[in-house]
Backbone as CSV, one residue per row, in Angstrom:
resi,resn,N_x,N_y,N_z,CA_x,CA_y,CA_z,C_x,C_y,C_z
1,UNK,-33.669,32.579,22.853,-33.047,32.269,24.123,-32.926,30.761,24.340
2,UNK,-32.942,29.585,23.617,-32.904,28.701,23.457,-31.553,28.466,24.346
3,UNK,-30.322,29.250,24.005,-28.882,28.766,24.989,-29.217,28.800,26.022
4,UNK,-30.225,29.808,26.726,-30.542,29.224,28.038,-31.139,28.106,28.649
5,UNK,-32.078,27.710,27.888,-32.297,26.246,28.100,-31.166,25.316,28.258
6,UNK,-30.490,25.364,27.224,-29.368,24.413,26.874,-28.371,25.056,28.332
7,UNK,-28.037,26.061,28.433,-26.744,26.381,29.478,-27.507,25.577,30.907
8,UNK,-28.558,25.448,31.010,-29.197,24.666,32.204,-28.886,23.400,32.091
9,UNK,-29.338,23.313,31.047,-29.389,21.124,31.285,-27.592,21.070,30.844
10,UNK,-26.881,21.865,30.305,-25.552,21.576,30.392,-24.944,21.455,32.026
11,UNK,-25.923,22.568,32.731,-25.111,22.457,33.736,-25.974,21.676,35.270
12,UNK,-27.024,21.504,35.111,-27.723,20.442,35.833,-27.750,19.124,35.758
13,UNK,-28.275,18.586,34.146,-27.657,17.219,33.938,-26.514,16.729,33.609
14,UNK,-25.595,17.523,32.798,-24.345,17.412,32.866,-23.241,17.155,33.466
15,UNK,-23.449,18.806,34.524,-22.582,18.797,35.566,-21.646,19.008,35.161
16,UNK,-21.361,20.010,33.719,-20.029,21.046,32.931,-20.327,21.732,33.983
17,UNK,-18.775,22.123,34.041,-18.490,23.327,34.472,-18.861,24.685,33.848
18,UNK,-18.334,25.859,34.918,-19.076,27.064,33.751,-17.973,27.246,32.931
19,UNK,-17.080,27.034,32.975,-15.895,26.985,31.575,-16.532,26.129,30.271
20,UNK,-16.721,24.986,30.596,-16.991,24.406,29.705,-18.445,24.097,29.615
21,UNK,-19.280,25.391,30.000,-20.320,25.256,29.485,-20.258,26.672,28.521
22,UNK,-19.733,27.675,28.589,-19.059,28.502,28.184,-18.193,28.746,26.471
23,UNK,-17.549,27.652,27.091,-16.881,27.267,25.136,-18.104,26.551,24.457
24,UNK,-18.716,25.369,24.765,-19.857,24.483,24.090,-20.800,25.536,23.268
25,UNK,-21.138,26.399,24.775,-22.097,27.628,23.857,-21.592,28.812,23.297
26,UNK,-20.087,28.480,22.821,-19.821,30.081,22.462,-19.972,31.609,23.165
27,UNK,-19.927,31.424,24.545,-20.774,32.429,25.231,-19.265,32.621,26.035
28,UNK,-19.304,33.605,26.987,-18.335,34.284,27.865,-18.567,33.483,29.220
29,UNK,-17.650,33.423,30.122,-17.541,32.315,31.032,-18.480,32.970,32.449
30,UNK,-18.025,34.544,32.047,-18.837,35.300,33.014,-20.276,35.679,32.546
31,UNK,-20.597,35.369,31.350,-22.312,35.209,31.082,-23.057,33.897,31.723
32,UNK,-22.411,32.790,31.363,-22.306,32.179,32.016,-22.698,32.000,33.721
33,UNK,-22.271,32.685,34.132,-22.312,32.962,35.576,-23.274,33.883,35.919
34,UNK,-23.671,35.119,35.331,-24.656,35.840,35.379,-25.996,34.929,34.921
35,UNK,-25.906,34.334,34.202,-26.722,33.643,33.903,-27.721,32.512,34.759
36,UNK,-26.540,31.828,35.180,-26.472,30.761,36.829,-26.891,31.700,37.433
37,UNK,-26.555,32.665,38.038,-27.014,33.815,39.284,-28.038,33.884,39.231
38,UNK,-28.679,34.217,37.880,-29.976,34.897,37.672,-31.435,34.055,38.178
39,UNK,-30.697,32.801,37.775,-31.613,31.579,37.685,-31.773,31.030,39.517
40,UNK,-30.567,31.393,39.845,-30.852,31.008,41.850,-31.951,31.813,41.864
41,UNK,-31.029,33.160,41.573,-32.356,34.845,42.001,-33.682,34.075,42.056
42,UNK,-34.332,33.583,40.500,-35.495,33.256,40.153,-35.881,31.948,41.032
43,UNK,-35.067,31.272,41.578,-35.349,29.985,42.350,-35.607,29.071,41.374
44,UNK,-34.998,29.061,40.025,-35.062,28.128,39.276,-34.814,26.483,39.827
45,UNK,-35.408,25.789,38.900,-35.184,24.290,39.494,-34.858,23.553,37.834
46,UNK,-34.036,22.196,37.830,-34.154,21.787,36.581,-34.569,20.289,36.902
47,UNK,-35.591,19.692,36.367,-36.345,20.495,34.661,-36.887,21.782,34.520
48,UNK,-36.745,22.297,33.921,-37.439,24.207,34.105,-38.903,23.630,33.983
49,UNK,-39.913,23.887,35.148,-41.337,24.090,35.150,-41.951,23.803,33.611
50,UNK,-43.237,23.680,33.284,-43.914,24.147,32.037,-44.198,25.633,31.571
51,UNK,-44.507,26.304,32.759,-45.035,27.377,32.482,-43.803,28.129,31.861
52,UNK,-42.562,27.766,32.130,-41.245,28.311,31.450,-40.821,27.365,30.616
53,UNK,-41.603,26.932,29.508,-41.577,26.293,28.298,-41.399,27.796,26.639
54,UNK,-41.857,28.799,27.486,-41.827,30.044,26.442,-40.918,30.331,26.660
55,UNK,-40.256,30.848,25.770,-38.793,31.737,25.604,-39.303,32.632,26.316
56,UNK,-40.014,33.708,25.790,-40.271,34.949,26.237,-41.142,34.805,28.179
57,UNK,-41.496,34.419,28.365,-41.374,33.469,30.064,-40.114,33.650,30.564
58,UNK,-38.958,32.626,29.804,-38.167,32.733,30.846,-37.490,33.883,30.752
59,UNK,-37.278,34.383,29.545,-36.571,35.850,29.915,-37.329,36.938,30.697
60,UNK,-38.355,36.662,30.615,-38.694,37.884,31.249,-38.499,37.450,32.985
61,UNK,-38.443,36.430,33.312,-38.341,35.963,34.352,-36.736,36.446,34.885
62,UNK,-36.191,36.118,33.826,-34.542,35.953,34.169,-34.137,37.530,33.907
63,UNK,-34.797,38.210,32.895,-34.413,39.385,32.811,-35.356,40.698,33.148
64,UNK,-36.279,40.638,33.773,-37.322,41.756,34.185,-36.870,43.223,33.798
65,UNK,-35.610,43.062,34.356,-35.918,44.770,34.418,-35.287,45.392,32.643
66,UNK,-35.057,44.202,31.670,-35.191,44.757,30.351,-36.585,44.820,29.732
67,UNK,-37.568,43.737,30.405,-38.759,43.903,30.001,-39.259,45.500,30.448
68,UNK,-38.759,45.902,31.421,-39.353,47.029,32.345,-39.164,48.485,31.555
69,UNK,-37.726,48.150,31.041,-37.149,49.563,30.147,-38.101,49.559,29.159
70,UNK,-38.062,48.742,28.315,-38.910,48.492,26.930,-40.237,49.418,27.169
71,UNK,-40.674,48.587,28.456,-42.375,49.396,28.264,-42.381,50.700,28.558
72,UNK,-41.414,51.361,29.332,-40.954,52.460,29.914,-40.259,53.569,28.901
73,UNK,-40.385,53.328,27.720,-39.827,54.315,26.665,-40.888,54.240,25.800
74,UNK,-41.888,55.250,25.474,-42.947,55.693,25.035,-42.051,55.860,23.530
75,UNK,-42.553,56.055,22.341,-41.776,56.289,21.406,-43.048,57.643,20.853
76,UNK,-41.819,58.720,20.579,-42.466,59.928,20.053,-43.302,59.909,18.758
77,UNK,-44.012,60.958,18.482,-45.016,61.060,17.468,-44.080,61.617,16.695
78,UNK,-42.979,60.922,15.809,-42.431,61.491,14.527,-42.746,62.427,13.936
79,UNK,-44.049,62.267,13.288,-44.347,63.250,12.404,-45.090,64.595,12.983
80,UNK,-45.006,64.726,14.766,-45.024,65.845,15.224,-43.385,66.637,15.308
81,UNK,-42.601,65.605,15.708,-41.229,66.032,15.541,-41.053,66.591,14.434
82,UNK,-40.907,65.930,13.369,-40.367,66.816,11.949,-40.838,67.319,11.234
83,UNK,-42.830,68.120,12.149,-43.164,69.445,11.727,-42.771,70.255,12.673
84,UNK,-42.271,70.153,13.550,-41.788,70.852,14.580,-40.225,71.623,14.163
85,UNK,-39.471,70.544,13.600,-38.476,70.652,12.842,-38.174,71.717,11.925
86,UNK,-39.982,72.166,11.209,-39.466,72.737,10.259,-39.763,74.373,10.383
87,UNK,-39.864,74.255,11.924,-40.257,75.906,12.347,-38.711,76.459,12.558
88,UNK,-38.674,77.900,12.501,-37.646,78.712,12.670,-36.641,78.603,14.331
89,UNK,-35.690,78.082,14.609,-35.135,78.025,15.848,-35.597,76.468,16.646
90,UNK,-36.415,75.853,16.048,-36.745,74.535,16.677,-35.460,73.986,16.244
91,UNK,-34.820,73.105,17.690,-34.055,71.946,17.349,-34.446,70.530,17.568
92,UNK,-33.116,69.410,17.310,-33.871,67.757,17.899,-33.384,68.002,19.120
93,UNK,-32.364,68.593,19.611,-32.143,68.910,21.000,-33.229,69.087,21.698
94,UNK,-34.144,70.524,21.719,-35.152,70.923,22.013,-36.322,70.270,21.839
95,UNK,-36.451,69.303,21.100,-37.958,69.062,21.223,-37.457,67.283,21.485
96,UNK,-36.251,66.865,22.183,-35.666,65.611,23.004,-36.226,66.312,24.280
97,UNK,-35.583,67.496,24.481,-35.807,68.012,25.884,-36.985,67.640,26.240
98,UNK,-38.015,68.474,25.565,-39.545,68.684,25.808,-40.096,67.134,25.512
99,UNK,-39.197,65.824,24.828,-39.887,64.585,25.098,-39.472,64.279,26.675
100,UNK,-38.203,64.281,26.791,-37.887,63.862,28.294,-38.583,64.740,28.737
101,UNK,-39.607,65.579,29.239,-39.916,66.175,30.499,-41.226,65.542,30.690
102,UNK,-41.776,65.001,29.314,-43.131,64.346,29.349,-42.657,62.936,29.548
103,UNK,-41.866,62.211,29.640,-41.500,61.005,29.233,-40.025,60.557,29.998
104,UNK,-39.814,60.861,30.930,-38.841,61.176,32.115,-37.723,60.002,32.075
105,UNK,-38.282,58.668,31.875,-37.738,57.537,31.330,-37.157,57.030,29.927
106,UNK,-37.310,58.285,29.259,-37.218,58.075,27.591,-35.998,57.541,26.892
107,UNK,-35.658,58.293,25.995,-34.601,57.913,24.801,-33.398,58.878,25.022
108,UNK,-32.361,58.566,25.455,-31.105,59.598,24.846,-31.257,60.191,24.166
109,UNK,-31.031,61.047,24.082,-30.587,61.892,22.551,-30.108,61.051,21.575
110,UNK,-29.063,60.577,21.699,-28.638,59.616,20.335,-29.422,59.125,19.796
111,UNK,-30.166,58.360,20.940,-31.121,57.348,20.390,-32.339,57.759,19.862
112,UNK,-33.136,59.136,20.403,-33.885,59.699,19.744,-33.668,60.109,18.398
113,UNK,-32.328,60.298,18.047,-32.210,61.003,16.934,-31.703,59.798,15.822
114,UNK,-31.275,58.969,16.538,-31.308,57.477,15.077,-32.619,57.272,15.306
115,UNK,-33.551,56.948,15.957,-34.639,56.886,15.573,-35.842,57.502,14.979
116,UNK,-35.303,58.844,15.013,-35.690,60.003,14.213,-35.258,59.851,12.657
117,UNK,-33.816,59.364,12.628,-33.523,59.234,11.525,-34.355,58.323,10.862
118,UNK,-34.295,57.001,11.532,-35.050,55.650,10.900,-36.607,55.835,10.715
119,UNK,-37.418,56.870,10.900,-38.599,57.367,10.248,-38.558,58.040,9.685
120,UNK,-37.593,58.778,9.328,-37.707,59.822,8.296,-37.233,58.995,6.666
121,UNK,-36.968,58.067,7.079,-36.156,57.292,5.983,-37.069,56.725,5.237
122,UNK,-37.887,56.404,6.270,-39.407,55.851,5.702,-40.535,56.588,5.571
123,UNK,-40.183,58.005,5.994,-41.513,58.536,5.578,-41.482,58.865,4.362
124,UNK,-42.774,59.380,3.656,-42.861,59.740,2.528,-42.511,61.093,1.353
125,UNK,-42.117,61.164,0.603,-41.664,62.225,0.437,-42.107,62.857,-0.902
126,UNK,-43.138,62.005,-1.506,-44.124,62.694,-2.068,-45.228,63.697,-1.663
127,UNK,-45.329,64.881,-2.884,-46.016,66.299,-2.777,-47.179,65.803,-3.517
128,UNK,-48.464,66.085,-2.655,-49.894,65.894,-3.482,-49.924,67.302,-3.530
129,UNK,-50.380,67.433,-5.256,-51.096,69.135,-5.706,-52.054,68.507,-6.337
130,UNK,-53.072,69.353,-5.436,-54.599,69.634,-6.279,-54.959,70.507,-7.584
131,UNK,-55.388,70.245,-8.340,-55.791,70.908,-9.333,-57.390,71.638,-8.917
């Protein structure tokens, strides 16, 4: 998040406009502006404080309620899913359902199921036999 630093002192010491703070950073004119907004919201001042010397500070400052989703999506026990999977009539539909009812805030479907995918990719798929 470094452009945010920079989109500040472009536009505090500077005194660019949001157009042309916009092209400088490669960014959209209306990010830009969401951006500015965000920072009144926060009662930002420039020089930005110390304590908003961390990246992860100021975003979470500037962006809370993505910090909020993040913690708010529990991620399922995979490898209960795809023994679940391998019973007769179990679907990923069905056992999405039964995550959302425990987990009310969770994952789409889509997203459960690329992320279903992306562990299965990595799980293992070697057979131990005992002698």
């Amino acid at each position: 998040m470094r452009k945010l630093r920079e989109l500040f002192r472009l536009r505090y010491e500077a005194k660019l406009t949001t157009r042309s703070i916009a092209t400088s950073l490669g960014i959209g004119n209306g990010t830009v502006c969401d951006y500015l907004g965000r920072a009144r919201a926060a009662k930002l001042t420039w020089p930005l404080p110390p304590e908003l010397d961390d990246d992860e500070a100021l975003t979470a400052l500037l962006f809370p309620e993505d910090a909020k989703a993040l913690a708010e999506r529990p991620e399922p026990d995979w490898a209960h899913v795809h023994a679940e999977l391998k019973k007769k009539g179990v679907t990923k539909q069905l056992l999405w359902q039964e995550y959302l009812q425990a987990h009310p805030g969770g994952y789409q479907y889509s997203r459960f199921c690329e992320r279903y995918g992306r562990w299965l990719a990595t799980a293992s798929v070697t057979l131990r036999q005992e002698c």
